[in-house]
C-alpha positions in Angstrom: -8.9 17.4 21.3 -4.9 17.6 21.9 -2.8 15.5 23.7 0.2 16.9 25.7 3.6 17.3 24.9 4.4 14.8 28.0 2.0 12.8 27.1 3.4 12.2 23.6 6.8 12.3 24.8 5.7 9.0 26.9 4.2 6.9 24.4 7.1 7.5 22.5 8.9 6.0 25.4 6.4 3.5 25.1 6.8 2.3 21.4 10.5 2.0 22.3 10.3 0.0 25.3 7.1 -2.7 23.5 9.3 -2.8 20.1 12.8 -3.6 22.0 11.3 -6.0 24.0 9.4 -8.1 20.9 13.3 -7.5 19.2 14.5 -9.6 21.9 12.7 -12.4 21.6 12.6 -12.3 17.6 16.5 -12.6 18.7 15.4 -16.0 20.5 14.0 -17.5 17.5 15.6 -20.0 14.9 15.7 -18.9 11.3 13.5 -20.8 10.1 11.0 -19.1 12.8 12.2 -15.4 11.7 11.1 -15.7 8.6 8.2 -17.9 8.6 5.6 -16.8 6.2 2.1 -16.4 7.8 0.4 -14.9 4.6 -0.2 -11.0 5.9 1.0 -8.0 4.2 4.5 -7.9 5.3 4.9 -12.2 6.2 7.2 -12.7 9.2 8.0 -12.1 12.1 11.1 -10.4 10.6 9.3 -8.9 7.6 7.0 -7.5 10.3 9.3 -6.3 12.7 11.5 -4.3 9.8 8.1 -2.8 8.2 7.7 -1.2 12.0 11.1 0.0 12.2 11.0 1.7 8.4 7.8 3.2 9.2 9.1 4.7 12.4 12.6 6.4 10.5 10.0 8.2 7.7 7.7 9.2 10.0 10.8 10.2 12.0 12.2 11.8 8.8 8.8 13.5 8.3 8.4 14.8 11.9 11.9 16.3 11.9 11.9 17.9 8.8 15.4 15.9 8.2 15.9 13.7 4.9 13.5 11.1 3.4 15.1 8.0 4.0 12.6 5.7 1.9 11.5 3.0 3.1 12.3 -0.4 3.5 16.0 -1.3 1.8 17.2 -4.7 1.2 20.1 -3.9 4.1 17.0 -3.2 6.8 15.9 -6.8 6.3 18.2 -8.4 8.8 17.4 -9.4 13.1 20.6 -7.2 13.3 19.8 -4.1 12.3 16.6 -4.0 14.5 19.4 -4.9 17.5 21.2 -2.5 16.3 19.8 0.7 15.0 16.3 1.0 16.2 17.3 1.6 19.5 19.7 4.6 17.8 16.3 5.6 16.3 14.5 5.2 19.4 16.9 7.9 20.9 16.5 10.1 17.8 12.7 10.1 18.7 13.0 10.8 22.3 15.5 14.0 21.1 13.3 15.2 19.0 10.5 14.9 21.3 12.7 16.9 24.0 12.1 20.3 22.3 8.3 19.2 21.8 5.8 21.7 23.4 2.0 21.5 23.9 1.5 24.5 20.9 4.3 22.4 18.9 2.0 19.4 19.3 -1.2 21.4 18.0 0.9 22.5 14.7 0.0 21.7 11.2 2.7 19.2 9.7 2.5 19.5 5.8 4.2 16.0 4.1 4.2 14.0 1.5 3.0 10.8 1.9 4.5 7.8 -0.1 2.1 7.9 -3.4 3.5 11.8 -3.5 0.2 13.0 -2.3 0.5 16.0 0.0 -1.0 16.0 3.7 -1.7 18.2 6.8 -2.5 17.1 10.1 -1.4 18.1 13.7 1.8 16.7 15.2 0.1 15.1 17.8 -2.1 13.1 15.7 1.0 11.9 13.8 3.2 10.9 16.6 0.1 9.1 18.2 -0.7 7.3 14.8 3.2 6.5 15.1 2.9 4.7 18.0 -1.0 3.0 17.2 1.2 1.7 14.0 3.3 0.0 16.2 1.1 -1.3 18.7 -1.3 -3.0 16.0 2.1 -5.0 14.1 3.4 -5.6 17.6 0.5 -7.2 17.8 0.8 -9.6 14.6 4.4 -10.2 16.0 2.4 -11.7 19.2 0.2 -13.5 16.9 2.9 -15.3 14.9 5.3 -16.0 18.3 1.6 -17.5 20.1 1.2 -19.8 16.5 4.7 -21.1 17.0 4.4 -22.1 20.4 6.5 -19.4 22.0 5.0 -16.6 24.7 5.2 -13.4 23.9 6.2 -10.3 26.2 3.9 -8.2 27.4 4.2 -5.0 25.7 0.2 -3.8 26.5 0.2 -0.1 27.6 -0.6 -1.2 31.2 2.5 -2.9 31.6 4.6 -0.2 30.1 3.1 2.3 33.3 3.7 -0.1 36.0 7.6 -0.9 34.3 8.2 3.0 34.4 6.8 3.2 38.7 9.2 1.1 40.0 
């Protein structure tokens, strides 16, 4: 199995629109609600949000052959940042997924993975594993906003298509 240069190329679209909409209403929330500790891996609704956006500069990083970045730094822990710079990297993504062909997508990536152990998979598994990554934390984020009393947006897949008809 493959997936489509196109198709790719859309649920990168995808993991940009879901992820800027859950920014905007972390943007809505007090302080105390940011950074309110629900006991998973990465705690908040913050610490969630900036785990998502890291993981999409390395994997970036990776994809593009450009510079490791690391990972999380204390100056990514901030509701500004994510106003600010993951939309810069959400256009990153979509340039690099311009050039993106459907025998690009079938390609053997070689990378080193964050424990220095090396891997190779196809592009498209990686970019779609990109975008899963997001969808699953999105989904915490949704959990934690519900537990607070606040509604999340809809960021499911479905609602993604029928945004992009109209």
């Amino acid at each position: 199995m493959s997936v489509s240069a196109d198709a790719l190329r859309t649920h990168i679209e995808y993991t940009a629109w879901a992820s800027q909409r859950l920014v905007q209403t972390a943007g809505e929330l007090n302080e105390e609600e940011l950074n309110r500790d629900f006991g998973t891996a990465d705690g908040s609704v913050l610490g969630t949000l900036v785990h998502t956006f890291a993981a999409d500069r390395l994997w970036l990083s990776r994809l593009s052959g450009s510079p490791h970045p690391g990972f999380i730094t204390p100056a990514d822990r901030y509701l500004s940042v994510l106003q600010n710079h993951w939309p810069i990297l959400h256009q990153r993504w979509r340039e690099w997924a311009v050039g993106l062909t459907d025998d690009k997508a079938r390609e053997l990536l070689s990378y080193t993975d964050m424990k220095g152990r090396l891997w190779s998979e196809p592009l498209w598994q990686l970019v779609l594993h990109v975008v899963n990554h997001g969808t699953h934390h999105r989904g915490q984020v949704a959990g934690f906003l519900r537990s607070m009393g606040h509604t999340p947006p809809a960021t499911d897949l479905i609602y993604f298509y029928r945004a992009s008809e109209g």
